[in-house]
N, C-alpha and C positions, 0 to 999 in steps of 0.2 A: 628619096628617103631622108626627114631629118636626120642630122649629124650624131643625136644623142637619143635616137628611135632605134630600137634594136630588131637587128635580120631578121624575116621572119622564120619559124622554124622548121623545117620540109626534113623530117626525117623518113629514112629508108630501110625495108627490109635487106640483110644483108644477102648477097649473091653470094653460090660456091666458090665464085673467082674472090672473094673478100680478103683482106689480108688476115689471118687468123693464127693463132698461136696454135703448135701441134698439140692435136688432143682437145685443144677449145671449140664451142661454138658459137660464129662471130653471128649474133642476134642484129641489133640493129646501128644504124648509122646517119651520120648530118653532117653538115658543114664545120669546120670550126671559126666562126668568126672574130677570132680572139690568137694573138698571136703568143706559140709555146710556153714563152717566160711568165703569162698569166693562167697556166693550167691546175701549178701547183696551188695559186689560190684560192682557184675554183674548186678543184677536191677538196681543201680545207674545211673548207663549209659545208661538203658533205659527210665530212667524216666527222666533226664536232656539233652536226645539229642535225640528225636523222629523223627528228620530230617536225622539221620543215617535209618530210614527204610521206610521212603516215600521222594518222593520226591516234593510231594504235602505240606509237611510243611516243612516251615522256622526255627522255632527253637520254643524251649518252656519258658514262662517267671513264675517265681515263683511267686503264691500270694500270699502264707501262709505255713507255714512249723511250725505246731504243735504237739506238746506230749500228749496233754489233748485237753477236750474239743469236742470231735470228731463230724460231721453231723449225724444226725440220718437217713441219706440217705448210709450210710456203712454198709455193709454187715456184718451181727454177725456171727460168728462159734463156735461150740461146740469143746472146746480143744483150739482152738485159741483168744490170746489178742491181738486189736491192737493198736500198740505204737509208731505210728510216723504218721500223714497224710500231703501230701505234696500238698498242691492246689497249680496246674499250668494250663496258659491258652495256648492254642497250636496255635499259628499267622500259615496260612498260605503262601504258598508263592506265589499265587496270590490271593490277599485279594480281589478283585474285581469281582473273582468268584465265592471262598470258604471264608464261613464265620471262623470265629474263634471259640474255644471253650476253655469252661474251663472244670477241671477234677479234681477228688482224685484222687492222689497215696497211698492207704494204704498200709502200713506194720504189718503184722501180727507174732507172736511167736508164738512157742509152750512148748517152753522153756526157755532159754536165745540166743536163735539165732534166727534172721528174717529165715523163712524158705517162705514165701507168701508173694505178689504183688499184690494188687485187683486195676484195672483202673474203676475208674465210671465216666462217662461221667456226663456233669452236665447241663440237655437239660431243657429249661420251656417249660411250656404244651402249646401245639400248633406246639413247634418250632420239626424239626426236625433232624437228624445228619447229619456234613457236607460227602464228598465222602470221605472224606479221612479215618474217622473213622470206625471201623467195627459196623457192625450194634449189637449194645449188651448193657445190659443194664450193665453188671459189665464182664472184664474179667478178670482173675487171672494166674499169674505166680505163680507154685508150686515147691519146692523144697520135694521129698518123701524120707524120710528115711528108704526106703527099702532096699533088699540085693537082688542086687546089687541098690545103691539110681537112683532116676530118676526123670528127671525134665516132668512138665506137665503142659500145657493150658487148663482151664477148661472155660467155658464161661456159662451167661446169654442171650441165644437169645432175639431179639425182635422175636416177633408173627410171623409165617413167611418165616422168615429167612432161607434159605438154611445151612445144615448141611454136603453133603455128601463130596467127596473127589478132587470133580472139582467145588466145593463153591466157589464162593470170602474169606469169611470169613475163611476157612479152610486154605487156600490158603495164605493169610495173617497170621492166626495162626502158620503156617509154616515157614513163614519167619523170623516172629517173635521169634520161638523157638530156628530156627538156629543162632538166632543174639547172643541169650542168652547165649547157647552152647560156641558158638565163645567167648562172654566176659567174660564167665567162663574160660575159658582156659588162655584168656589171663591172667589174674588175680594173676592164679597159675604160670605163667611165669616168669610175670611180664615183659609182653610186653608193648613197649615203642611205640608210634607213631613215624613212621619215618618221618612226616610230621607237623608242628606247624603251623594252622593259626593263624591270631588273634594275633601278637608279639605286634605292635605296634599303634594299630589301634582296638579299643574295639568288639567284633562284633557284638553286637545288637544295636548299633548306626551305624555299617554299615547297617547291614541289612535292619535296616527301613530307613537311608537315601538311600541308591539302591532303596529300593521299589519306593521312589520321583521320584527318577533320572529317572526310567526305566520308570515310568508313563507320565512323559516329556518329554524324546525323544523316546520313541520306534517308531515313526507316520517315524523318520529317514529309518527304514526297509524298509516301503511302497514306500519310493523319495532315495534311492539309486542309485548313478549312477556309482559308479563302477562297475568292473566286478567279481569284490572277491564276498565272500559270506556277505550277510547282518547282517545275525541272528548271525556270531558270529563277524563281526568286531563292529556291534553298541553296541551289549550289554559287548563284553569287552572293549569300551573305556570308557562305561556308569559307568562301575564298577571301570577303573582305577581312572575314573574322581571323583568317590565316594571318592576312598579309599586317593586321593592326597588332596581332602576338609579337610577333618576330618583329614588328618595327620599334612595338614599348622596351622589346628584349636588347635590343641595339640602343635607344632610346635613353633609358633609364637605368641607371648602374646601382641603386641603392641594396639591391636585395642579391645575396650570396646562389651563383648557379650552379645546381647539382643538376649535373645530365645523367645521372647514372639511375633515377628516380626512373620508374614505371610509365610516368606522366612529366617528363620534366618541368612544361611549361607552368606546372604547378608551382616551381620554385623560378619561374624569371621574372626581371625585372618589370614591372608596369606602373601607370600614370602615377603620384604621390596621393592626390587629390581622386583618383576612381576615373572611370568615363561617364560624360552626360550623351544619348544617341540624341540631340533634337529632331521631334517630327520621324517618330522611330516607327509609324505605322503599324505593319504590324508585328511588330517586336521581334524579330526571326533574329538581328543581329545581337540586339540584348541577349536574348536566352539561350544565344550559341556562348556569348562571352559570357555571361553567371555561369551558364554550367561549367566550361573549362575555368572555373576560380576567378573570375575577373568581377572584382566590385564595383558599381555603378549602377546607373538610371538610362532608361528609354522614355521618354514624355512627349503624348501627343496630346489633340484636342480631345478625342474621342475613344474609345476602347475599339480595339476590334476583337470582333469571332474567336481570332487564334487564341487571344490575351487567355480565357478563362482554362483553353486546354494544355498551355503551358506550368509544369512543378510551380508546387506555392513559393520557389525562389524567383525564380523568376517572375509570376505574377506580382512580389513584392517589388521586383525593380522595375517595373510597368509601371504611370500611372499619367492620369490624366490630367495635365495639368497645360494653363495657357499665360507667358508671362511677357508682359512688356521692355522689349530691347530697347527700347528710348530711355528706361526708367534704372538709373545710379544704382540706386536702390530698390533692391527685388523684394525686400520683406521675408519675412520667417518663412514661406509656403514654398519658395526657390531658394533660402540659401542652401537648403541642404543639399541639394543639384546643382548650384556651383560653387561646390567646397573650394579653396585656393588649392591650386594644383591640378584641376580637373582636366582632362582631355577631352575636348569638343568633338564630336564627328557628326557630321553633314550629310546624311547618305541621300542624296537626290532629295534634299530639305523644301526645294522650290521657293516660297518668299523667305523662308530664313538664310536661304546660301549667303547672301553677300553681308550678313550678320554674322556670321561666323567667325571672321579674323577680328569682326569689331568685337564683340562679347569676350573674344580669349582673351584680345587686351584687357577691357574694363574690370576683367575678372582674376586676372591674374591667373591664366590657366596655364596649365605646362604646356598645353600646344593644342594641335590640331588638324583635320584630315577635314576635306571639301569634298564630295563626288558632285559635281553639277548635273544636271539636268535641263529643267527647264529655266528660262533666263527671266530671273528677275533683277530689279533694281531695289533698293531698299523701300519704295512706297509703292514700284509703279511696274510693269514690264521691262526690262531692259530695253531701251531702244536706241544702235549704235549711230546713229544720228544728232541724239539729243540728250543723253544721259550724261551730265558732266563726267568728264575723266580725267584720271589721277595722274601727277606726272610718272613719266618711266625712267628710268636711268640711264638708258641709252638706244640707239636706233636698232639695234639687233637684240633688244631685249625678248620680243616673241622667238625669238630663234631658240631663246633659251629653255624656253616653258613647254617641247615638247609633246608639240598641239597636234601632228602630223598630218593628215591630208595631204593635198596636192600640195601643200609648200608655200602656199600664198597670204597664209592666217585673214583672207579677206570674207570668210562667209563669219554669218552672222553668231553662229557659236563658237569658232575661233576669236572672235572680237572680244564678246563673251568673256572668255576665259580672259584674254588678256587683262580687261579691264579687271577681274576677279586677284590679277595675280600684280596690277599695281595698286590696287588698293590693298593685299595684303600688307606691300610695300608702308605704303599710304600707314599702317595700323602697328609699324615696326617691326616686322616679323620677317624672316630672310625667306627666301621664297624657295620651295621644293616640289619639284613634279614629278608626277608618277604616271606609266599607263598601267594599271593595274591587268592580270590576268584574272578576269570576271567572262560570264555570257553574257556581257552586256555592250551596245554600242557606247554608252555613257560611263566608260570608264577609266577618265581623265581622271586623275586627284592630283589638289595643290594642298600642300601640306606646310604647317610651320611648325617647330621645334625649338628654333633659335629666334633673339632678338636680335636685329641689325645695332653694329657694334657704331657704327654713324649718324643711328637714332636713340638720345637720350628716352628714357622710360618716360622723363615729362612732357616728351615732346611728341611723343606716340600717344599716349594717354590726352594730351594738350586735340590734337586730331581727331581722335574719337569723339572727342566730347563736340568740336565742332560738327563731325557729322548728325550726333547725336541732333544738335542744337538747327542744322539745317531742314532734318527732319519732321522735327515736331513745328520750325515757321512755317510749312506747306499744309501741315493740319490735312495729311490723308491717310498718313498710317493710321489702321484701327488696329487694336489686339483683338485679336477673335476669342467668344469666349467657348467654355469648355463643351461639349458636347457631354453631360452626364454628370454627375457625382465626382467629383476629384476622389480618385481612388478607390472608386465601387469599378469593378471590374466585372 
């Protein structure tokens, strides 16, 4: 077995001979391949991210994290003291089905090392457990100092409850154990996530603002009139549209925040300048952002279907229109979509993506958000063989950019992105990455905010215009023109 290939997992039902707490039922059992001093790790991560094992909860929020004092609803053990309890409440992620709950996390010794996890669920009489939880009144993660040591779920049934090895609750206890197994190992690695959400954008201020958003439009699913799929193009524009609030609200400090408003987002901060959506299709993200008060333009070549069944606010911030990124000068028909100030977004743009960081410069925008998709170059396909590239700042700069995969940034949309995130470079703009929480595989975004403080504005602007000027020598970009009426909808 390679060095850094983790054991595989053989867990066991447990026997009446098991080591078991009096009163408990020792469920099941595995190796520990991880040694003691990395157990309290390992629980960490289950106790702070309960949304890695269902998919029924959202995330877990702390209400109490004490060394003394403990409930007298905690389970006592002979040999074990416990020395940390963690009260948290478990949101989940459709709160309109399933209720919330709260819980102990105890930690228990028997030594100087947490070797036990006791979860007690924290129900009033009457009420009962939502689906997500297993039906039990305490379960516990064990660490045994046996030869060879072994990790172990012991549970408190409710009355009842199925025990055998096609249970829910077993079945769950399973999952559970494997997860633990897995964050033992990592531990001992000291495995890195090759994925960061959450860089710039908190995520329990997303989550519970998604929860609004998704409450607000999801009715979009039912009156769909394209022919794509509904469930994932409304709940990812719902989500990008989340994530672009809460970033202007961090973003932009100009406008005074009352949170105490009905609709707060009504009074946060956003772009000076409005957002322009390029290549906005079919305008799902526009008329999530008009209705929640956000001013700006969605512009593509051609109207679609949805355009005529969205409120006449939004139809007005639709329109059709086709303008040349080579050209300085836009003329009266686009200045009004790039007022100074404007905030560009990119949502899977295709030939416009690597436009992007160029137009925020030439235009003086306050910034901008990228989702790539398919790889273009500014005239031609991207092709990372042949497509000149931009210098990088230094040899671990993809490390930076948060591309994740295997680690290797050598497939061809890791490249992609790279070259996207030194020509942002390239266009003076400080570079920012995001994995967005969307249903989408393509949900990288590189974003700029800031200008590099070691790129003069003339010297960024000075670059643009060379690319500008490399482009139109090749004489292959065409501007497409409009498919219809500029602004007959």
């Amino acid at each position: 077995m390679a060095a850094n290939q983790r054991p595989k997992f053989n867990p066991e039902p447990c026997g009446s001979s098991s080591n078991a707490f009096d009163g408990w039922t020792p469920l099941i059992t595995c190796a520990a391949n991880f040694p003691i001093e990395v157990f309290e790790i390992a629980i960490s991560q289950l106790v702070h991210h309960p949304e890695y094992n269902s998919t029924l909860i959202l995330r877990s929020d702390v209400i109490a994290d004490t060394t003394a004092e403990f409930s007298k609803s905690l389970p006592v053990f002979e040999g074990l003291q416990a020395v940390r309890c963690i009260h948290r409440k478990l949101l989940p992620r459709r709160p309109g089905r399933d209720p919330s709950l709260e819980q102990y996390c105890t930690l228990y010794t028997s030594s100087d090392t947490i070797d036990t996890l006791v979860l007690t669920p924290i129900v009033k009489a009457g009420s009962s457990l939502p689906y997500y939880h297993p039906t039990v009144l305490h379960l516990a993660f064990r660490y045994l100092k046996s030869d060879p040591p072994m990790l172990q779920i012991d549970v408190v049934p409710l009355s009842g409850t199925p025990l055998d090895l096609n249970s829910r609750l077993y079945r769950t206890c399973l999952a559970l154990l494997e997860t633990l197994h897995r964050y033992g190992w990592g531990a001992v690695t000291n495995y890195k996530k090759r994925v960061n959400h959450d860089c710039l954008v908190p995520r329990d201020e997303y989550q519970d603002l998604y929860l609004i958003m998704r409450e607000r439009h999801k009715h979009l699913v039912d009156t769909w009139k394209e022919v794509t799929d509904p469930l994932k193009h409304v709940f990812e524009d719902i989500g990008i549209a989340t994530y672009l609030m809460l970033f202007w609200k961090i973003t932009f400090s100009a406008r005074s925040i009352d949170n105490d408003l009905a609709e707060p987002w009504k009074a946060w901060p956003r772009p000076p300048g409005g957002f322009l959506d390029i290549g906005c299709g079919n305008g799902l993200l526009t008329h999530i952002l008009v209705t929640e008060g956000y001013a700006g333009y969605g512009i593509d070549l051609r109207a679609r279907t949805s355009w005529m069944h969205y409120p006449e606010s939004t139809q007005a911030a639709l329109q059709v229109h086709a303008f040349d990124p080579t050209a300085e000068t836009l003329g009266p028909a686009a200045e009004r979509y790039f007022q100074r100030g404007v905030f560009i977004i990119g949502n899977h743009a295709d030939e416009l993506t690597p436009w992007v960081p160029v137009l925020s410069t030439l235009h003086k925008a306050s910034g901008y958000i990228s989702i790539p998709c398919c790889s273009w170059a500014f005239d031609i396909k991207f092709e990372r063989s042949s497509t000149p590239a931009f210098q990088i700042p230094h040899a671990d700069f993809a490390e930076t950019l948060n591309l994740g995969g295997e680690g290797s940034n050598k497939s061809s949309y890791s490249m992609y992105r790279i070259w996207l995130a030194s020509l942002s470079l390239h266009c003076g703009w400080e570079v920012e990455c995001e994995t967005l929480r969307i249903p989408s595989t393509r949900n990288w975004a590189i974003i700029g905010r800031r200008h590099l403080e070691s790129t003069p504005e003339a010297e960024a602007l000075e670059n643009v215009r060379a690319i500008i000027g490399d482009v139109k020598s090749r004489a292959l970009f065409k501007t497409r023109t409009p498919e219809g009426k500029a602004g007959d909808h």
